[in-house]
C-alpha positions as a LaTeX table, in Angstrom:
\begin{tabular}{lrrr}
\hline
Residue & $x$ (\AA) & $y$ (\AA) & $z$ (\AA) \\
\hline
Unk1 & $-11.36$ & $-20.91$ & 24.21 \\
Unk2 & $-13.42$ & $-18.63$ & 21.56 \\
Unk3 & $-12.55$ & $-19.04$ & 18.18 \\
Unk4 & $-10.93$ & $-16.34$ & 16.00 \\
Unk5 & $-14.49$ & $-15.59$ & 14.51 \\
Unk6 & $-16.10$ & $-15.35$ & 17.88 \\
Unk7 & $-13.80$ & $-13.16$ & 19.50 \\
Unk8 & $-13.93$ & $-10.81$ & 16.43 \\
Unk9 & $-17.85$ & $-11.00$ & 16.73 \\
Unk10 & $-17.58$ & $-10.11$ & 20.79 \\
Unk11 & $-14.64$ & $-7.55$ & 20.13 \\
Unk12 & $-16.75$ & $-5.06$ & 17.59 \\
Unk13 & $-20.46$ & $-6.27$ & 18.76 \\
Unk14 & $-19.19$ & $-4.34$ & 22.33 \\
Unk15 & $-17.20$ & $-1.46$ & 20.71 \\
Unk16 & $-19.66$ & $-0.08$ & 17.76 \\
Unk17 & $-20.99$ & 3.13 & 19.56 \\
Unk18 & $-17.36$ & 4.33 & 20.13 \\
Unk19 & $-16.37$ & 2.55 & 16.77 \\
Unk20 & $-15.78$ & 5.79 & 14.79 \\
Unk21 & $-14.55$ & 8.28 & 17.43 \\
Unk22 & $-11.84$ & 5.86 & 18.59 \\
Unk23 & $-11.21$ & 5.88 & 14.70 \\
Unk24 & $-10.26$ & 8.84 & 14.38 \\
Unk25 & $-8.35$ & 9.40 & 17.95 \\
Unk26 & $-5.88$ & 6.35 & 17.44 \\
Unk27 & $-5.59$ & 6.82 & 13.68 \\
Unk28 & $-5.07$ & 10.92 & 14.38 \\
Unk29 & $-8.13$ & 11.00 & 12.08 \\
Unk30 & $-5.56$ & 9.63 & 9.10 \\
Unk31 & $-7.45$ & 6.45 & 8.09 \\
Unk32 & $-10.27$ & 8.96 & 6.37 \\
Unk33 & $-7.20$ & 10.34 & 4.33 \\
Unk34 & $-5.93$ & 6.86 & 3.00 \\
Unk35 & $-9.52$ & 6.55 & 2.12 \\
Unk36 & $-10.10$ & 9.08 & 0.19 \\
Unk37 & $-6.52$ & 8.81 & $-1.79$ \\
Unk38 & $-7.59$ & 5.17 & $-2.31$ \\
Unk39 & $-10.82$ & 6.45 & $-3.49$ \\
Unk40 & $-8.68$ & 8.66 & $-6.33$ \\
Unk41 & $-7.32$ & 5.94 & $-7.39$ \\
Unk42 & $-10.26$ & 3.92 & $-7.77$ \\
Unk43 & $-12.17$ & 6.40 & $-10.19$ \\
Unk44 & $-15.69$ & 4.84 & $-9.08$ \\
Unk45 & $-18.28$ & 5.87 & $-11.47$ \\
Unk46 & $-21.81$ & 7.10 & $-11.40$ \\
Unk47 & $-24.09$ & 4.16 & $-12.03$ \\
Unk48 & $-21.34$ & 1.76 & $-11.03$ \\
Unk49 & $-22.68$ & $-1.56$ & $-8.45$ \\
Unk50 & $-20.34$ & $-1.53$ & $-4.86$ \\
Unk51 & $-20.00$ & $-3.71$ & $-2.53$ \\
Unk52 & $-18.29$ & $-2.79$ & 1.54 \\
Unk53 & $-17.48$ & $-5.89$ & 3.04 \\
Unk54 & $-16.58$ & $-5.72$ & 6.74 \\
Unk55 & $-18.32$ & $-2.11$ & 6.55 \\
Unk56 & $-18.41$ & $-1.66$ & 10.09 \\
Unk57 & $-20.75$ & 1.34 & 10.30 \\
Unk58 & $-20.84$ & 2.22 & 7.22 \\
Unk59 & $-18.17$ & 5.23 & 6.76 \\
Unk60 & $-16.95$ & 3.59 & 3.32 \\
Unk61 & $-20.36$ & 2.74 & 2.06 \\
Unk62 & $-20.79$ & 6.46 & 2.04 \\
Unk63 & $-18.39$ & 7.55 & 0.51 \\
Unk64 & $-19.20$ & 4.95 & $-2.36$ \\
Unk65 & $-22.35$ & 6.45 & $-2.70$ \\
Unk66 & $-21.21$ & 9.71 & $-3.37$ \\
Unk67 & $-19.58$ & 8.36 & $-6.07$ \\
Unk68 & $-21.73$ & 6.43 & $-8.02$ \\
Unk69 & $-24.95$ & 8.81 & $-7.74$ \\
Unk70 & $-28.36$ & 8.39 & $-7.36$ \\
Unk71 & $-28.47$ & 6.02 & $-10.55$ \\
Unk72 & $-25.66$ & 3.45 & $-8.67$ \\
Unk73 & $-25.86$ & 1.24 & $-5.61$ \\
Unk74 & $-23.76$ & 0.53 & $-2.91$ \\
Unk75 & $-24.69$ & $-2.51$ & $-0.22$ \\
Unk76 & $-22.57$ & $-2.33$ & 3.26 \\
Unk77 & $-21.76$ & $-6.32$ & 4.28 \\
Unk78 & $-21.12$ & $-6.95$ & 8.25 \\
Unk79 & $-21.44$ & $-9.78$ & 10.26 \\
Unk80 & $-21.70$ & $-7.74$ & 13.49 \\
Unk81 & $-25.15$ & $-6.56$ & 13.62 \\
Unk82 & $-24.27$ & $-3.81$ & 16.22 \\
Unk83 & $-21.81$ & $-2.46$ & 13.79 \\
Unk84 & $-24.85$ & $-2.25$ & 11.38 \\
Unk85 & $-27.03$ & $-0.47$ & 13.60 \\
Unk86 & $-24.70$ & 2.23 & 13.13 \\
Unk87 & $-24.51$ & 2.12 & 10.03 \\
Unk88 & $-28.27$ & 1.82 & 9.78 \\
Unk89 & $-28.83$ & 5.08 & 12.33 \\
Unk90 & $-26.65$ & 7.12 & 9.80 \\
Unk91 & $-28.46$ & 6.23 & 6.87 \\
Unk92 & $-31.97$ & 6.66 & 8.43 \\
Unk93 & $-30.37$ & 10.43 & 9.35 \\
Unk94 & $-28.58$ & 10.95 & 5.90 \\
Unk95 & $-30.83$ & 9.39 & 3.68 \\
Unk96 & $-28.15$ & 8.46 & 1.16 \\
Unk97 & $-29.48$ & 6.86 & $-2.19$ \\
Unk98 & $-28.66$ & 3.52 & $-3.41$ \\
Unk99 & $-27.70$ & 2.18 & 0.06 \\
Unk100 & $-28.63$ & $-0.82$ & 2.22 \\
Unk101 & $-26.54$ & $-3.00$ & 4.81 \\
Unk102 & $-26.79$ & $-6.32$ & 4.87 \\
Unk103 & $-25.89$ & $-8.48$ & 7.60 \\
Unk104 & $-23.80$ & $-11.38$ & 6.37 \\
Unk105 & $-20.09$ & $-13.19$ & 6.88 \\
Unk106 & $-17.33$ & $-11.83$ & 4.48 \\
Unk107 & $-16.33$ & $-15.59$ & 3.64 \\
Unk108 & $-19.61$ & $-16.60$ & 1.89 \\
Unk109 & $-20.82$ & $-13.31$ & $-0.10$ \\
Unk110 & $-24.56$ & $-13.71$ & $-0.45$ \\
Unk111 & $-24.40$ & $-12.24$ & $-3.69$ \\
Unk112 & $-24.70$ & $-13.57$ & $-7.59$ \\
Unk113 & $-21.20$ & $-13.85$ & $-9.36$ \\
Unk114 & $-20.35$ & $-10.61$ & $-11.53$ \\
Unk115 & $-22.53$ & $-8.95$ & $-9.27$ \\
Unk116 & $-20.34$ & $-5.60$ & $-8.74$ \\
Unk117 & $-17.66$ & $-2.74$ & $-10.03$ \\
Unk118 & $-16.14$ & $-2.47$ & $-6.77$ \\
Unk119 & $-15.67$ & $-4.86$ & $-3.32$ \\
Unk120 & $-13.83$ & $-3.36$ & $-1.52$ \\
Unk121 & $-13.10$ & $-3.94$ & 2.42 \\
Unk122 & $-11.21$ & $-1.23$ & 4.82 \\
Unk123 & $-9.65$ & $-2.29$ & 7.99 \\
Unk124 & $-11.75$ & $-5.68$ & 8.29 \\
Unk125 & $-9.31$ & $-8.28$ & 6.52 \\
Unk126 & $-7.20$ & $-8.68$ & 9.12 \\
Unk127 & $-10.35$ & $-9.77$ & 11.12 \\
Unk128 & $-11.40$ & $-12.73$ & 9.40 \\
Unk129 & $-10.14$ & $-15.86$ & 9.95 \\
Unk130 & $-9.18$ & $-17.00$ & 6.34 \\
Unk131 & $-7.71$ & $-14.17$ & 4.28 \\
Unk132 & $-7.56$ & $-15.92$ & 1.25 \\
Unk133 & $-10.74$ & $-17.30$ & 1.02 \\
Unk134 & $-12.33$ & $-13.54$ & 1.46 \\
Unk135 & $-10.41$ & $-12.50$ & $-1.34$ \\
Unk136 & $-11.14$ & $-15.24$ & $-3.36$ \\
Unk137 & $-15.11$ & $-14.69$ & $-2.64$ \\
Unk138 & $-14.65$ & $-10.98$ & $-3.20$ \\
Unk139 & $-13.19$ & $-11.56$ & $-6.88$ \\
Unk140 & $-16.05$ & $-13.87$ & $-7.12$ \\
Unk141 & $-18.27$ & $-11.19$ & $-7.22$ \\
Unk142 & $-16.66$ & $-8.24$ & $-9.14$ \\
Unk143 & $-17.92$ & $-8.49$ & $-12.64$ \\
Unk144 & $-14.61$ & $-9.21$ & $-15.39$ \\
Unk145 & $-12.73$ & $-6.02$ & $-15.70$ \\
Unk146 & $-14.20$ & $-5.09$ & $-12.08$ \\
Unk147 & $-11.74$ & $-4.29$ & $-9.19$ \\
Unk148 & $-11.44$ & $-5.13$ & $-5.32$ \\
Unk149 & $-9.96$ & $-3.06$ & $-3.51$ \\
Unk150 & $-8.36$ & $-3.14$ & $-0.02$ \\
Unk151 & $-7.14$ & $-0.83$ & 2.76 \\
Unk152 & $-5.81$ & $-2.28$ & 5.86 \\
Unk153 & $-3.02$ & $-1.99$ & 8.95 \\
Unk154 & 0.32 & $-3.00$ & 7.88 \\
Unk155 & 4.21 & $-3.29$ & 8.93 \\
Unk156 & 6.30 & $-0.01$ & 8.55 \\
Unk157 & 9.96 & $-1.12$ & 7.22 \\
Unk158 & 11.61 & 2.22 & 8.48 \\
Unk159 & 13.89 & 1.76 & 11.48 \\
Unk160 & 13.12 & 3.89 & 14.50 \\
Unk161 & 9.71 & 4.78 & 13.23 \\
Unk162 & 8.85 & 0.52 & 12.86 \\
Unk163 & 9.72 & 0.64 & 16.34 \\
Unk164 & 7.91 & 3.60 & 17.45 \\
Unk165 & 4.77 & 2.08 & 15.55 \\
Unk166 & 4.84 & $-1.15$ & 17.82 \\
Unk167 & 5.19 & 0.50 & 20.91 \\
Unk168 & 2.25 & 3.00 & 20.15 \\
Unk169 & 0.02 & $-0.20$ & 18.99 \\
Unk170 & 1.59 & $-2.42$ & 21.99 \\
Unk171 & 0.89 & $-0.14$ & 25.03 \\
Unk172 & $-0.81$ & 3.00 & 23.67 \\
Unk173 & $-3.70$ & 1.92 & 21.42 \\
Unk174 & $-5.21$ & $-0.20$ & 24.32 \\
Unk175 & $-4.99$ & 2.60 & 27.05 \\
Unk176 & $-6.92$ & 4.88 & 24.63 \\
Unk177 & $-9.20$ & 2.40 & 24.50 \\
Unk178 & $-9.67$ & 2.05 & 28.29 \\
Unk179 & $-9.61$ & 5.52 & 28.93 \\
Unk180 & $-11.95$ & 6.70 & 26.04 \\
Unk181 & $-14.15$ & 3.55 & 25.72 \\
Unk182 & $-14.02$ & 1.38 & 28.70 \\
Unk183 & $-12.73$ & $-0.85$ & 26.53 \\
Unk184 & $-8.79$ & $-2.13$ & 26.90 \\
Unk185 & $-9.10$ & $-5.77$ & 26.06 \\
Unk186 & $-11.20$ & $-5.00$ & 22.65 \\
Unk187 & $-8.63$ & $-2.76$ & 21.61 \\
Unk188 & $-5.71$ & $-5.12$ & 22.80 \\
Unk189 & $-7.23$ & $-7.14$ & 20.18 \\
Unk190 & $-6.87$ & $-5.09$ & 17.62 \\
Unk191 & $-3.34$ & $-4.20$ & 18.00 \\
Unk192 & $-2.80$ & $-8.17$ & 18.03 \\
Unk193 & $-4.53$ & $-8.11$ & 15.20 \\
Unk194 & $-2.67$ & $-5.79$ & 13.63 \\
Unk195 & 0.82 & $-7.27$ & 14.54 \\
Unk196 & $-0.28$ & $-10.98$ & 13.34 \\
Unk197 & $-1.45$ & $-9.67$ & 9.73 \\
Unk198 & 0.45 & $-10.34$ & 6.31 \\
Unk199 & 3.03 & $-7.92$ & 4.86 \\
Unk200 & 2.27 & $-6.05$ & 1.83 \\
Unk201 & 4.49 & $-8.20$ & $-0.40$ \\
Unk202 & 2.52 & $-11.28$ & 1.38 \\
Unk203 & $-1.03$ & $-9.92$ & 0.75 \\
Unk204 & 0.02 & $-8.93$ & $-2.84$ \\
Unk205 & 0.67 & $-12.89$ & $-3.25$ \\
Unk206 & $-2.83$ & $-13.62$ & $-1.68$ \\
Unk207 & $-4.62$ & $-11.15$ & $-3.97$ \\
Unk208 & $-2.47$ & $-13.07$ & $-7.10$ \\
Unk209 & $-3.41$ & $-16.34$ & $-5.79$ \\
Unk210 & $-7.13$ & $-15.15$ & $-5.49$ \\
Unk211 & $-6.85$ & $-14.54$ & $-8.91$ \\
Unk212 & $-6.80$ & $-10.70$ & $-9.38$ \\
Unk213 & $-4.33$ & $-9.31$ & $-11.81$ \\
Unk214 & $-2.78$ & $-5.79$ & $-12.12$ \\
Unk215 & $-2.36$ & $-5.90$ & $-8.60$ \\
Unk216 & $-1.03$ & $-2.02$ & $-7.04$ \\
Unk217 & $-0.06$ & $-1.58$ & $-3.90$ \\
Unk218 & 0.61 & 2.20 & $-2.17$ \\
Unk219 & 1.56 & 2.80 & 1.45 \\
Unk220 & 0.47 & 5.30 & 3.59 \\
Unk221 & 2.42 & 6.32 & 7.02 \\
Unk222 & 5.81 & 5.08 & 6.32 \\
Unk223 & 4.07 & 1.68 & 6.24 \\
Unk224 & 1.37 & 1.92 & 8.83 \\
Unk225 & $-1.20$ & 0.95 & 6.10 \\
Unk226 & $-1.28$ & $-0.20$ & 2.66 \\
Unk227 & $-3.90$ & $-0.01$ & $-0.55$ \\
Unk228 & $-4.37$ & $-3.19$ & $-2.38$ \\
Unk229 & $-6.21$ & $-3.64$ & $-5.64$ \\
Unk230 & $-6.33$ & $-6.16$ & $-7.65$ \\
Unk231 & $-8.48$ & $-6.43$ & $-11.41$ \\
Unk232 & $-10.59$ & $-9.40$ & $-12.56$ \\
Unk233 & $-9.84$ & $-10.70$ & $-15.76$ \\
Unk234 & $-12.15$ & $-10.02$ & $-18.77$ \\
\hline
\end{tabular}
């Protein structure tokens, strides 16, 4: 029986071409809305150090770099390397400043303490098989007064439309992903994924225990997903 990790690794090794498109068809193109609220809120600087981890292919990382300028740097972190072709095949097109991916596991940052402004990581902590531990290794490398920051899948609370949610994860999500990318048991994976992760209150605890402070938290889609963000102490 594969591992947690392994099955992760198989799921988004096999699904990174259609990675983005299904994105945006199962999401109804929200998730790049949450983003860029989140990214309000953030107020990333020019000049400022990011870090993506669990970039995927990269659509984060980009936006980061619009941010913080030819003068800043942003590095994209993923331990599927097909993911980071992607990623890579966009940057050799855009030819973005100040970024470079990294191949690398989200649980042992290769990276300096006080390395970085912002870690954040967007729809990728449910995928790793200790939650905590990320955290804990992404607050690890913010510098003091830095801030991680994460968007992910979470539980609506609002009768009918908590129910509706399952039922569209359950039996719809992995149909789109047979029809549209050949791919139903990946995306069954997902919305298992999805149903087995921490509620807000619970990841607001893990962010605490990881040792962030100030923690926020705003939903998005009656519940559907959630912002976390958390400050290092000075």
């Amino acid at each position: 029986m594969l591992s947690k990790e392994e099955r992760v690794h198989s799921v988004f090794e096999k699904i990174s071409d259609q990675y983005d498109y299904m994105n945006d068809l199962i999401s109804f193109k929200q998730h790049s809305k949450w983003r860029k609220d989140t990214m309000k809120r953030m107020k990333v600087q020019p000049g400022n150090q990011c870090l993506d981890v669990c970039c995927g292919t990269g659509e984060w990382t980009f936006a980061l770099a619009e941010k913080v300028g030819t003068q800043g740097k942003v590095i994209g972190l993923d331990f599927s390397q097909n993911m980071l072709n992607v990623g890579i095949e966009k940057l050799r097109k855009r030819r973005t400043p100040g970024v470079s991916f990294i191949h690398g596991n989200a649980m042992e940052l290769p990276f300096e303490d006080n390395s970085f402004d912002f870690v954040t990581i967007g729809f990728g902590l449910r995928n790793v098989p200790d939650y905590l531990q990320t955290l804990k290794e992404m607050a690890r490398v913010v510098k003091p007064g830095g801030r991680v920051v994460c968007l992910e899948t979470s539980h609506p609370t609002v009768p009918v439309f908590k129910q509706l949610f399952k039922f569209y994860f359950t039996y719809i999500m992995p149909v789109f992903g047979k029809l549209f990318a050949k791919s139903y048991r990946e995306y069954a994976w997902l919305q298992e994924s999805t149903e087995a992760f921490l509620t807000k209150e619970e990841l607001k605890d893990l962010f605490k225990q990881a040792g962030l402070s100030k923690v926020e938290v705003k939903s998005y889609a009656l519940g559907a997903a959630a912002m976390h963000t958390g400050k290092k102490q000075q």
